[in-house]
C-alpha positions, -999 to +999 in steps of 0.1 A: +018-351+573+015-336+541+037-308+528+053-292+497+088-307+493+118-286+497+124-303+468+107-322+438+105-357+437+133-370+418+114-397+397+081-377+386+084-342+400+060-342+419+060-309+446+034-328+471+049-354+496+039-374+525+065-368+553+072-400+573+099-393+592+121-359+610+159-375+604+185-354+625+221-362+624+248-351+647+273-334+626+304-311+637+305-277+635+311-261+608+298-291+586+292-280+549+254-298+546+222-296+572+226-320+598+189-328+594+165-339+568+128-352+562+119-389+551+096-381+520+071-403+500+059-384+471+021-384+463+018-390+429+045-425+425+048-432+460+092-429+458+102-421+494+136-403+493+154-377+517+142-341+510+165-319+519+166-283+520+205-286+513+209-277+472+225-296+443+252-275+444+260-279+478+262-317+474+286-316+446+310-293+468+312-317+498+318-344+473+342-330+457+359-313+490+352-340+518+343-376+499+355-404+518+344-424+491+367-408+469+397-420+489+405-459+476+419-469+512+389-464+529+360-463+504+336-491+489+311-487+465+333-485+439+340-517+430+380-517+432+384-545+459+377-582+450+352-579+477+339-549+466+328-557+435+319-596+443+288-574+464+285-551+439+275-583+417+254-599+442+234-568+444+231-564+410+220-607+407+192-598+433+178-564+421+179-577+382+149-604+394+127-579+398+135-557+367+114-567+335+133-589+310+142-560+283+153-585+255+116-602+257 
């Protein structure tokens, strides 16, 4: 179905997406972000991201308030365990053979 996004998409712009999917999570009262969002593909470059009605704004406050990524005893993704950043590494082997060579 398309609709205008609730917001743009965040490679071109572009206000016109595709929506592929309803996502609706379970979340506990008093939760600081929507416990729902649509699956978007954007019309003009084809990006599919979550379009959310939920504001920049809003995102950086639950980061900063609530982040379990920002506690090191349960968080990954930051690279600070052995094992953390050997996957960090692995992803970054697999994506990098489909990024053009930029010292050709």
């Amino acid at each position: 179905m398309r609709k205008s996004a609730n917001r743009g998409c965040p490679i071109c712009a572009e206000p016109q997406v595709d929506m592929l999917h309803h996502q609706r999570a379970v979340v506990p009262e008093g939760y600081m972000l929507r416990g729902a969002y649509d699956v978007a593909c954007c019309m003009r470059c084809g990006f599919v991201y979550a379009d959310t009605a939920d504001t920049q704004e809003q995102y950086d406050r639950y980061y900063s308030e609530r982040s379990k990524y920002a506690d090191a005893k349960t968080a990954t993704g930051g690279g600070t365990s052995a094992w953390d950043a050997a996957r960090l590494a692995d992803t970054a082997r697999l994506l990098s053979q489909y990024l053009p060579d930029q010292h050709a």
